[in-house]
C-alpha positions, 0 to 999 in steps of 0.5 A: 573492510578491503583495505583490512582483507588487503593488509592480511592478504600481504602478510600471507603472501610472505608466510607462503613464500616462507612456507615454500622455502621450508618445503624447498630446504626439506627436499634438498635434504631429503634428497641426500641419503648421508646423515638422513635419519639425523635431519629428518629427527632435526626438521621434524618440530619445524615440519610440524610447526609448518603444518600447523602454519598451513593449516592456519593459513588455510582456515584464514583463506576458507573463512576470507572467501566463505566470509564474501561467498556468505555476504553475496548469498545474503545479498542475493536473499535480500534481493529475492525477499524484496522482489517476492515482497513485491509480487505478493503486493502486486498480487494483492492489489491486482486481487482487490482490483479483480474485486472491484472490477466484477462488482462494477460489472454487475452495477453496470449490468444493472445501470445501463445508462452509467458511463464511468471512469475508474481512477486512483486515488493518489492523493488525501487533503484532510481538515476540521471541515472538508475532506477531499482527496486527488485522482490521477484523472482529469479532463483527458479521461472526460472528467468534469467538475460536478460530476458525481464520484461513487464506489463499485457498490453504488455508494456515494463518495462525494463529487468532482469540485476541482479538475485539471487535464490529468488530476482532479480533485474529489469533495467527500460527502463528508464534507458539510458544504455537500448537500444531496437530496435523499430519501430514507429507503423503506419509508421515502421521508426526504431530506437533505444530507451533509458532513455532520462534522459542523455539528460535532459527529466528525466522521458522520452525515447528518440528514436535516428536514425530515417531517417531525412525524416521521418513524425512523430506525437505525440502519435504514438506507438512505439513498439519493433521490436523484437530480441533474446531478445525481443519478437515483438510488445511490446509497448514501448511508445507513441512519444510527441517531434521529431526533428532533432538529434545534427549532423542534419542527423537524427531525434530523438524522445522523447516518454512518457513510455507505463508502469506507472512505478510509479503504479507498484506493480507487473510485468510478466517476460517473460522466454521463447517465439517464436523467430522470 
């Protein structure tokens, strides 16, 4: 493109210079009164085809240098369009941090005893039969593994299985080799909770040693009844399917997981809390 502009910019330096010269030959003559009205009839159709050539060169120099005055503004626009694109997503997040920081605030208020990390996800590792993620974390900020990793709702998200001095890896309640003791909520039948996707209920939890008696009703809470491990009154999920297990003695459940996993950016580990 500049070697293009470059090429025309040569060839209206000689029009311009030619352009002087007619317009310097124009006031020599004028300047001679003999024979005036006999030169200016002669030069007239060259004036006007001069004219005509200025204002050509003209119309080239405005379209040159408003054709680069429009390409800067255009760049100037993408460059604004990108930085207010940037600052509406920072707003955004910043939103949604807000968010989860006044819901944390008021589960703390709540669980005095919880002492938890916030981290980010920065990292996802899916297969047929786990399902984990990376924090940006580790034992720098006092994780360990074993410890318990759960939304600002006091939802269950699974536990800490990996760890390293900023990173660490995060096991899902998804995943089937994850067992919690629970309780269904309203009725306090127990039973033990894992990824059902061993079963075919890819996305679901299943809720295994219940007592063949026992009533169940979709949407019943389910939450942890709480061990060394997990602190009590985690909300693990809501029931959507009982029936009885493969040997008939007993009742299953599948619940639907209280965390959103697929919407999580950031999640709080629990380092320390009161045993019961």
């Amino acid at each position: 493109m500049k070697k293009h502009i470059s090429s025309r910019t040569r060839w209206l330096i000689v029009i311009s210079l030619l352009l002087a010269m007619l317009v310097t030959v124009t006031g020599a003559v004028n300047a001679t009164r003999p024979g005036e009205t006999f030169v200016q009839t002669l030069l007239a159709p060259f004036r006007s085809a001069g004219s005509a050539l200025v204002r050509s060169v003209e119309r080239y120099y405005d379209y040159v240098f408003r054709y680069e005055t429009l390409k800067a503004e255009n760049e100037e626009l993408r460059r604004r369009l990108v930085a207010l694109e940037e600052d509406v997503r920072s707003a955004d997040s910043l939103q949604r941090e807000n968010e989860r920081l006044r819901q944390l605030l008021g589960l703390m208020e709540e669980h005095e005893d919880y002492k938890p990390v916030s981290a980010y996800i920065i990292s996802w590792d899916d297969s047929n039969w786990k399902s984990a993620f990376t924090i940006g974390k580790g034992t720098g900020s006092g994780i360990q593994e074993g410890h318990v990793v759960i939304t600002e709702y006091n939802q269950v998200v699974g536990r800490v299985t990996a760890v390293g001095p900023n990173w660490a890896t995060v096991t899902t309640v998804l995943d089937s080799a994850l067992g919690i003791s629970a309780s269904v909520a309203s009725s306090g039948y127990t039973g033990v909770v894992e990824g059902a996707l061993a079963t075919g209920s890819e996305g679901l939890l299943r809720m295994n040693y219940l007592p063949s008696d026992s009533v169940l009703r979709n949407n019943d809470q389910v939450i942890t009844t709480g061990s060394t491990v997990y602190p009590r009154g985690l909300l693990i999920g809501y029931i959507t399917d009982a029936d009885f297990d493969e040997t008939g003695v007993a009742k299953y459940a599948l619940l639907r997981p209280a965390a959103e996993l697929d919407d999580l950016e950031q999640v709080y580990i629990i380092t320390d809390f009161k045993k019961q």
